[in-house]
C-alpha positions in Angstrom: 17.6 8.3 -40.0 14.4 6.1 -40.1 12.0 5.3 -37.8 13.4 2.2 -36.9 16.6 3.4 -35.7 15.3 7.0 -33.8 13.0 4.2 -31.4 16.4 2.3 -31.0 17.7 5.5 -29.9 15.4 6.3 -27.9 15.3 2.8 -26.6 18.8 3.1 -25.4 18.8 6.8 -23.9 16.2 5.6 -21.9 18.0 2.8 -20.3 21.4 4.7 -19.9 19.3 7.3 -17.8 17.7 4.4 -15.6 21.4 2.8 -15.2 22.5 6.4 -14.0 19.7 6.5 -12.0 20.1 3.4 -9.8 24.0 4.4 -10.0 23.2 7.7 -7.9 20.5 6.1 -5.8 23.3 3.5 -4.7 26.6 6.1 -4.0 23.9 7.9 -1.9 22.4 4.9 0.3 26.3 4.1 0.8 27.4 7.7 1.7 24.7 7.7 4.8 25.5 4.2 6.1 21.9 2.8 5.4 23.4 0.4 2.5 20.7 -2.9 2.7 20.3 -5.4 0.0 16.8 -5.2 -1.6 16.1 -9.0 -1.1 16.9 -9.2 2.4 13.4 -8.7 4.1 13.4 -9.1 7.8 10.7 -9.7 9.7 8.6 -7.0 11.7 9.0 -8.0 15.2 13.1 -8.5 14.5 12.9 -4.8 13.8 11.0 -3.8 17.1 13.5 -5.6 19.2 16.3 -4.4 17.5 15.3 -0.9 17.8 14.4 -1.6 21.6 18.3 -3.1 22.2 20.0 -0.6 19.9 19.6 2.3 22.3 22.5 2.5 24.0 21.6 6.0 25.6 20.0 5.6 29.3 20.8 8.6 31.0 19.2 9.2 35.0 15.7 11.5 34.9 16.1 14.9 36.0 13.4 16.6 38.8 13.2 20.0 40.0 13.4 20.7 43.8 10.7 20.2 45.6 8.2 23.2 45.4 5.4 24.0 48.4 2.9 26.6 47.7 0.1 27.6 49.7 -3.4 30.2 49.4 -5.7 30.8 52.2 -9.4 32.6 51.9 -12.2 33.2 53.9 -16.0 34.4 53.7 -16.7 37.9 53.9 -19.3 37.2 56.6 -20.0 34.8 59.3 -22.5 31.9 58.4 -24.4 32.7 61.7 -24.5 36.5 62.7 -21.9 37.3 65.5 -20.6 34.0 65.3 -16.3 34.8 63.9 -16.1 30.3 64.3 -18.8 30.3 61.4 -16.8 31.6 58.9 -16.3 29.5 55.5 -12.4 28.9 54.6 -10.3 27.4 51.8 -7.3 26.1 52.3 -5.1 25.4 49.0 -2.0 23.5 49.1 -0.1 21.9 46.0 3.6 20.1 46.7 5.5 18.7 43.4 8.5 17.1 42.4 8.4 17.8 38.8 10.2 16.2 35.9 12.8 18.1 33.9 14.3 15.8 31.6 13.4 12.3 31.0 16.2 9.5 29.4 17.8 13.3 28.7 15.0 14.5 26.7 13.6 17.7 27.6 10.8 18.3 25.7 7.9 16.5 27.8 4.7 17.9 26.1 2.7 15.0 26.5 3.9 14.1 29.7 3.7 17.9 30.8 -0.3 17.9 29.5 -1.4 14.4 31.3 0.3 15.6 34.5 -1.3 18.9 34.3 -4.8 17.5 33.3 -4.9 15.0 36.2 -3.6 17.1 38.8 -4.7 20.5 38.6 -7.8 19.4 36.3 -6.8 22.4 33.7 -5.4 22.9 30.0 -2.2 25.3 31.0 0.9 24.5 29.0 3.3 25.4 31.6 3.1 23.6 35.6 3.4 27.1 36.7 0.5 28.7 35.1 -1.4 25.2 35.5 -1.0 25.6 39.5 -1.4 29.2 40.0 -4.4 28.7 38.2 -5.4 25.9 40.8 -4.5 28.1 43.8 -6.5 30.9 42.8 -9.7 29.0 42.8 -10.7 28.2 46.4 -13.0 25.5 47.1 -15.8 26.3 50.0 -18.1 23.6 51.3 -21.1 25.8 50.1 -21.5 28.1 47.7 -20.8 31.9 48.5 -20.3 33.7 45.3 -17.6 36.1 45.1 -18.3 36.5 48.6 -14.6 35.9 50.1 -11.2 37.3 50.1 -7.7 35.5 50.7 -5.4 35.7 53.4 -1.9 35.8 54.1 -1.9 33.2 57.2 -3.7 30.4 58.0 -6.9 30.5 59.4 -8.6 28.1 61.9 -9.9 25.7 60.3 -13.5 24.5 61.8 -15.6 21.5 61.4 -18.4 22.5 58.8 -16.9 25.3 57.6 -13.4 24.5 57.3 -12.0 22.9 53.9 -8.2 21.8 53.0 -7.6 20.5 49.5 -4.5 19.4 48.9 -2.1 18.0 45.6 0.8 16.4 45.3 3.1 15.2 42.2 6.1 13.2 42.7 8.0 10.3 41.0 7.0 7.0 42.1 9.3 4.8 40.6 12.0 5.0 37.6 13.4 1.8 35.4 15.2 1.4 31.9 12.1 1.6 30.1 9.2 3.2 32.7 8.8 6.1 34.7 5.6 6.3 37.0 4.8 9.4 37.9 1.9 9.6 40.9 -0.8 11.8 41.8 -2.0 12.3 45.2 -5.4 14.7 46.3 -6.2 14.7 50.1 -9.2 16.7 50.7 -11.0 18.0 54.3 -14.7 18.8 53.7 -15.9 19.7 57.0 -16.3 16.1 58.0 -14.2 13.5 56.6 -11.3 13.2 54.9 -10.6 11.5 51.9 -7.8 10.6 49.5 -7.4 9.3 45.9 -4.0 8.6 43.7 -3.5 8.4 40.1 -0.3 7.4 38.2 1.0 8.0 34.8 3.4 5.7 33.0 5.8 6.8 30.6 8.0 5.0 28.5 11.4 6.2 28.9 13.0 5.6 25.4 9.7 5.9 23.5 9.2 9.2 24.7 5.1 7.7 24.9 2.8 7.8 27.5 1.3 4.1 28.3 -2.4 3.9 29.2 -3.7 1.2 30.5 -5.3 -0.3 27.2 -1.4 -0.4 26.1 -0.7 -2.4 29.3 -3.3 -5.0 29.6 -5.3 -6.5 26.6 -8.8 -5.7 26.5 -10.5 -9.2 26.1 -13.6 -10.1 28.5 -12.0 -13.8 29.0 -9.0 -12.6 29.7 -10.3 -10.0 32.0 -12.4 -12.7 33.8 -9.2 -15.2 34.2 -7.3 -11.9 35.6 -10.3 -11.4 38.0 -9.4 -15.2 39.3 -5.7 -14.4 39.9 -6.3 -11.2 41.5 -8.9 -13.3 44.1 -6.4 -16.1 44.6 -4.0 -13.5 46.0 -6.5 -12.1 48.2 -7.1 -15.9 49.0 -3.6 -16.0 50.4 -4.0 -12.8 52.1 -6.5 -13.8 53.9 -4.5 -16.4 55.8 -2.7 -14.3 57.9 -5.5 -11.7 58.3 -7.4 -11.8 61.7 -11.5 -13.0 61.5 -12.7 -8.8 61.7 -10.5 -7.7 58.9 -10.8 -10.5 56.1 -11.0 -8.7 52.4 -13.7 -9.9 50.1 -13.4 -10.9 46.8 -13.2 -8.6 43.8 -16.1 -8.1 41.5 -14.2 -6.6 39.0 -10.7 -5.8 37.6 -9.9 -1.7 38.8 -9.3 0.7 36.7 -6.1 2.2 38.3 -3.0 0.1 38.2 0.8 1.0 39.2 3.9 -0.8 37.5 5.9 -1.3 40.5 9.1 -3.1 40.9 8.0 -6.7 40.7 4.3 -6.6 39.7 1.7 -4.4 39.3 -0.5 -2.8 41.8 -4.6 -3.0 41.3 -5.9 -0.4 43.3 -9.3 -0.9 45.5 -11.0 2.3 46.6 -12.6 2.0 50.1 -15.7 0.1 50.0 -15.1 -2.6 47.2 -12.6 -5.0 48.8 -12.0 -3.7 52.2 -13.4 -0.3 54.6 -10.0 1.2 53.1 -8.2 1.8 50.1 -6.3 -1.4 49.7 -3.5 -2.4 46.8 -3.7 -6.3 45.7 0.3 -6.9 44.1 0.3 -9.2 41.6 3.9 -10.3 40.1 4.6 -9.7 36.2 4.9 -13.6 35.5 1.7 -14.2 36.6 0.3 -11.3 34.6 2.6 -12.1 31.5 -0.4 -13.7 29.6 -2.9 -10.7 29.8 0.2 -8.2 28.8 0.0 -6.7 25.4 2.8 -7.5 22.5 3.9 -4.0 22.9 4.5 -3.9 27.0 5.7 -7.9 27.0 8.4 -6.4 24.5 9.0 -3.2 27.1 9.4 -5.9 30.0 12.0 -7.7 28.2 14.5 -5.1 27.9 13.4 -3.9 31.3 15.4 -3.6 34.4 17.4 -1.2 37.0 14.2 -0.4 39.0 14.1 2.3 41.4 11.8 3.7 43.8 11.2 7.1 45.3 10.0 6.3 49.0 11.5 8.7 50.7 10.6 12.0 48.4 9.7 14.2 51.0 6.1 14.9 50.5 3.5 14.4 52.7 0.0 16.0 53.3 -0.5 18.9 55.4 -2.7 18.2 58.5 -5.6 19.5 58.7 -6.0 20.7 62.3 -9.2 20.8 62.3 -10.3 22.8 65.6 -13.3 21.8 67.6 -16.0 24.3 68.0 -15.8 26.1 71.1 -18.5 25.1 73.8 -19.7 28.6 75.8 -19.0 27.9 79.4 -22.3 27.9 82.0 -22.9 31.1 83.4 -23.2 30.9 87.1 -26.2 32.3 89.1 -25.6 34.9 91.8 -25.3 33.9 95.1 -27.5 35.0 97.7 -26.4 36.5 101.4 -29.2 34.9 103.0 -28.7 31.5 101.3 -24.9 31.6 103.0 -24.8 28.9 105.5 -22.9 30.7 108.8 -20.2 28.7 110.0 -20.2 27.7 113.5 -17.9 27.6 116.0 -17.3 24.1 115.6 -16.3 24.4 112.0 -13.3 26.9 113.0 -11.8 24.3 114.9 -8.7 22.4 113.9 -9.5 18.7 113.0 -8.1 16.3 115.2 -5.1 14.5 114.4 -6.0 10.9 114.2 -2.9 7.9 114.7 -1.9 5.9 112.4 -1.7 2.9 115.0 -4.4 1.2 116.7 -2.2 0.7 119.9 -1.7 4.4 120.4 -4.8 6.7 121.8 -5.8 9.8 120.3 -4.5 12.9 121.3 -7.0 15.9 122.3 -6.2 19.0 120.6 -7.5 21.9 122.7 -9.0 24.2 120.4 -8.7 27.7 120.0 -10.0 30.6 121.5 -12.7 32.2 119.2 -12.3 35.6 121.9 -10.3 36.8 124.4 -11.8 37.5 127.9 -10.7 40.0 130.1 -10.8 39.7 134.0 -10.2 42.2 136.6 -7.9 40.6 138.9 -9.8 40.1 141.5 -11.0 36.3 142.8 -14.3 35.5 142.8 -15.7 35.4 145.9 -19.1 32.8 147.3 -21.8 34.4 148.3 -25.8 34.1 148.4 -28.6 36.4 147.9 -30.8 38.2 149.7 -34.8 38.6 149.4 -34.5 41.8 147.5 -32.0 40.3 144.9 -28.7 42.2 146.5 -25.5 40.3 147.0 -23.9 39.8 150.5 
């Protein structure tokens, strides 16, 4: 054989093998279903909605039962010696609703960790742990030290030294593609109260958590012309608010939103907008031009919206006790200082008539002492000069 023919040879092996090749590659693509010519390119954003419509599986959330746990602890020592209302106490409580299975999926790790981290302020991996951990660390309004030990009931809980901290997780509102899942912490520190809530979004068939960067583009124009709608609305709320509790306009767009069931919610804390925390609704299609292309796809093939208002939880109160106020001690009274009552002062008081026409009546008073007498009359008689009686 020369040369020649051995690289025709070759030549041909070569392109039986490639033949077989494609052959195989072919059988297999057809055996799994995926079978797709190689010149038919579709476009990217054809793919994303097909793969949001394609999921036919939407199966209802699962929540555990609602779970109250409370720790109580107390100073080892009064605050002021031989004063038991001076005592510093901590006051835990923690009520959830937590998710089990989301779109029947139960393997929530990232929804697990934000929960976790934004509730309880911890890196547990478990809600259990994550809490316990929580409850065991009591929160005085001054520092003591190791200088306390729990209870098992409730202790009075004073201005000053008394403080209640509180959490609560719950599901605020379910849909095809969201979940919201809110975060309430209520806090008593001696003085005041005060409350701040948090939500996390989660996207349902994603399996994703949404921040707020993946619900609203981050563009300083756009931010500014959002800052114009969200002031027009508290324009019109205005109107039929009374001269003493008119809102003022918002500096700035807030950080905290909440996907509701026809808008979202921009949450003011107290001071910005109004003396109290205050949520300005705005509805999605005004909204729809500062949405990402990732959530304006999610709101499309959204729908089936559900809300959780009657869940169950609520804070604790806090009764708060007022300090006692020691009562005067009175001074001794003197005999001498004793005014004596008279004569006059035993007597009954005289019945006075209710008409004009009619005259009083004269109530003959009673005898203070009874006098005895002999019997015998008294008899006239005068005196003599030496003083004797004829």
């Amino acid at each position: 054989m020369t040369k020649k023919n051995l690289i025709i040879v070759i030549i041909l092996l070569a392109i039986i093998d490639l033949v077989a090749a494609g052959w195989y590659i072919s059988r297999s693509i057809e055996a799994t279903g995926r079978s797709q010519s190689l010149f038919d390119q579709r476009d990217s954003t054809d793919i994303i909605a097909e793969a949001d419509t394609a999921v036919n599986l939407n199966q209802p959330d699962v929540f555990d039962k609602p779970q109250f746990n409370t720790f109580y602890f107390i100073s080892n020592t009064p605050s002021i010696s031989g004063d038991q209302t001076s005592y510093y106490t901590s006051t835990k409580h923690v009520k959830v609703i937590w998710p089990l299975k989301v779109n029947g999926d139960s393997v929530l790790g990232d929804l697990n960790k934000e929960l976790i981290k934004q509730a309880f302020g911890n890196t547990q991996t478990s809600m259990k742990d994550a809490r316990y951990v929580y409850l065991n660390t009591p929160e005085f309004n001054k520092p003591i030290g190791d200088e306390y030990r729990s209870l098992t009931k409730a202790p009075r809980v004073y201005p000053v030294y008394g403080n209640v901290s509180q959490v609560l997780v719950y599901p605020y509102m379910t849909s095809q593609r969201l979940l919201v899942m809110e975060i309430d912490k209520v806090e008593y520190n001696g003085s005041s109260t005060s409350s701040i809530s948090s939500y996390i979004h989660y996207d349902r068939q994603r399996q994703r958590l949404l921040k707020r960067l993946d619900i609203l583009v981050v563009d300083v124009d756009k931010e500014n012309k959002l800052l114009k709608v969200i002031n027009k609305k508290i324009d019109d709320l205005n109107r039929g608010r009374s001269s003493e509790n008119q809102l003022q306009h918002a500096l700035n767009v807030p950080g905290e939103i909440r996907c509701g069931k026809s808008g979202i919610l921009f949450g003011y804390k107290p001071g910005s907008i109004s003396n109290q925390a205050i949520d300005i609704a705005i509805d999605y299609d005004k909204l729809e031009p500062f949405f990402t292309d990732d959530f304006k796809q999610l709101q499309s093939h959204n729908g089936d919206y559900q809300l959780f208002s009657d869940n169950g939880l609520k804070p604790e109160p806090i009764n708060a006790t007022a300090k006692p106020v020691p009562a005067p001690v009175a001074a001794p009274i003197k005999q001498s200082t004793v005014k004596q009552s008279s004569v006059k002062d035993n007597y009954p008081a005289v019945k006075k008539s209710t008409s004009s026409k009619k005259k009083r009546s004269y109530v003959k008073p009673k005898r203070t002492s009874r006098k005895r007498y002999s019997g015998a009359r008294r008899r006239s008689g005068y005196r003599g000069y030496s003083g004797r009686r004829h």
